[in-house]
Phi, psi and omega in degrees: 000317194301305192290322179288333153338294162300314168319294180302331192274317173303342157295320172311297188301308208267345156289339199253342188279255185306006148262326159321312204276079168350291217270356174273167181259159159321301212276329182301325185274345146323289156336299189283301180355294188266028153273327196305301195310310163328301168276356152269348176286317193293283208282352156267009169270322168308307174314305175312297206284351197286300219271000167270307142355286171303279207299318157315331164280333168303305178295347189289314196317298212259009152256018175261334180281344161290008188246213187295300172316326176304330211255095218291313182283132191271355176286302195310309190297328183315290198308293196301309182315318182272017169283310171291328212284314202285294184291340171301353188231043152233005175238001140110043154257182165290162169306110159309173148328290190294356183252326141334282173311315183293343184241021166095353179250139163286009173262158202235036191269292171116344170275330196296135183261018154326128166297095146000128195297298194299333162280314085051302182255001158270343153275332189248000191250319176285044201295148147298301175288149179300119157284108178305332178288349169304115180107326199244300178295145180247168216228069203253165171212081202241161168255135180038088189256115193226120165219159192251144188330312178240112188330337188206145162245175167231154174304342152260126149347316169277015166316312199291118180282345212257099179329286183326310185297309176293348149287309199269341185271332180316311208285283176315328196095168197270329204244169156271141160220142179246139210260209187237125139240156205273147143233185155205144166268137158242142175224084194329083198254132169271152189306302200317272178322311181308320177268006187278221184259196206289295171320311156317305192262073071303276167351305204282299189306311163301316192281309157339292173308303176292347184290308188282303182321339189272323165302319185298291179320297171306277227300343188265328178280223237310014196271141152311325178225089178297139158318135181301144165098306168271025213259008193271324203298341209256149183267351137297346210252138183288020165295315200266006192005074148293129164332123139266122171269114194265185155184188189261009166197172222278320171327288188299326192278354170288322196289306159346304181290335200261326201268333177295330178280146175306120191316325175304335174253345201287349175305330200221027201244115172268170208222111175251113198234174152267125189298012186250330175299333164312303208288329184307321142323308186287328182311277218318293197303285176296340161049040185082358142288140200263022171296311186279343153277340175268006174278132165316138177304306190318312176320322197270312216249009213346062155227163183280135189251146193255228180182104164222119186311316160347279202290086188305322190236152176330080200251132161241141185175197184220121207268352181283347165255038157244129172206156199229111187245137162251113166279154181297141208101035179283146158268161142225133179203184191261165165181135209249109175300103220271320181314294200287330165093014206250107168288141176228154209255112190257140149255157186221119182277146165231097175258161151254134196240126142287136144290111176260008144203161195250330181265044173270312161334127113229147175281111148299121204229166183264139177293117178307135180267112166328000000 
């Protein structure tokens, strides 16, 4: 357009020339007339096409800034891919790319039902509802994750001063490895949520998700009567046999228990109870002084105490040998509650929980009375 441009306007000058100019002819400037004309027909059919051209890239532009690609703020750009993530997969379509990319996953088959590194770890690393072992218990998202049992050795053996660890690592092997069990989280979406905004159903979905995973997790440590297959997960289960340590009320056997572990755990060793086995404590213990209720629990029990409805008898230990691996490879899909008629936003999981020594432990109990 630019070159027909130039063409024309230099036909315009050498026509305005030879109408000033006597002495040029008629037929010449006839002549330049239709090159002119010739080449404004030339340079408005180029135009016509520039400028449908121009309005179709306007337009591209500006339905690209409604997408993903579009989106400048990356939280934002965040927010929307799992948003896109969510109703493409309660409406049974596929994942976009770009909706991949933004949350991190690199496959580019366009089949894969992976969980996208940034939801994936913002559901299994963050829960909303409280796990109490979270902060205490460690928390990994490794694939075939096998690790050993103490952080450091020596060239002898007889380093381990602690009897029990050392019978157990004999017994057992030196290292852990954790396998995969399936759970699945469900999250109830309603049409009202799917169609509200981005920030609603991401929140309502996410806060679902982390709740049951958080559930999941108390439920498999602390279950009395674990599920087959779970029964390695639990600080009860006589599979993992942890030390019970007794005493004639719950105190003493808590104290009992913190004076039985070996000092290498007993240093970093937290006390996970129930708030009614406390308060029962304190009642006994205050005797009717209002001291002792305004006393930090480290204070009365002298460990820091964690409050969890789970822990039925008392556990003391050092919580840095609990650990909970999600292996890599989460799912997602739909499934519709047929009473209520309420879609629901499925993940589906795979964890593991280790004790990864068991005489880092003990359960406090109260002494059975004839």
């Amino acid at each position: 357009m630019a070159t027909i441009g130039q063409q024309l306007a230099k036909t315009e000058e050498d026509l305005a020339t030879k109408a000033m100019d006597p002495s040029a002819s008629l037929d010449d400037i006839k002549a330049t007339q239709t090159v002119k004309a010739d080449l404004q027909a030339r340079f408005d059919v180029i135009k016509a096409q520039h400028d449908q051209l121009e309005k179709e890239q306007a337009e591209k532009f500006a339905q690209k800034q409604n997408t993903i690609a579009g989106i400048e703020d990356p939280k934002q750009k965040v927010v929307s891919a799992k948003a896109d993530l969510i109703r493409s997969t309660m409406r049974g379509k596929a994942i976009d790319s770009d909706v991949r990319a933004a949350l991190g996953d690199n496959s580019t088959t366009g089949g894969s039902k992976f969980l996208p590194k940034t939801v994936s770890n913002d559901i299994i690393m963050e829960p909303l509802a409280k796990n109490p072992l979270r902060g205490h218990s460690v928390v990994t998202n490794i694939t075939n994750l096998e690790l050993p049992k103490l952080s450091y050795t020596l060239d002898d053996d007889d380093f381990i001063a602690d009897t029990e660890t050392a019978k157990e690592l004999e017994l057992t092997g030196d290292t852990v490895s954790f396998g995969r069990h399936k759970f699945k989280v469900y999250a109830g979406v309603s049409e009202t949520v799917i169609n509200g905004s981005d920030a609603n159903l991401v929140g309502h979905v996410e806060n679902a998700l982390k709740s049951g995973v958080a559930a999941k997790e108390k439920k498999v440590a602390f279950a009395t009567t674990p599920k087959p297959g779970e029964e390695h997960m639990s600080f009860y289960s006589t599979q993992n046999g942890i030390k019970v340590v007794t005493g004639a009320d719950k105190y003493k056997a808590i104290k009992a228990a913190i004076a039985d572990l070996h000092e290498d755990y007993r240093e970093n060793a937290k006390i996970f109870m129930t708030f009614a086995d406390y308060s029962d404590i304190i009642e006994t213990l205050a005797n009717g002084s209002a001291t002792l209720y305004t006393a930090q629990p480290e204070q009365v029990l002298g460990k820091p105490v964690v409050f969890a409805d789970g822990a039925v008898k008392p556990i003391v230990g050092d919580f840095s040998y609990s650990q909970f691996n999600y292996d890599i490879g989460e799912l997602f899909e739909r499934d519709k509650d047929i009473k209520t008629g309420i879609e629901q936003f499925v993940v589906t999981a795979w964890f593991d929980h280790q004790i990864k020594l068991k005489s880092a432990f003990r359960i406090a109990d109260v002494t059975s009375t004839p």
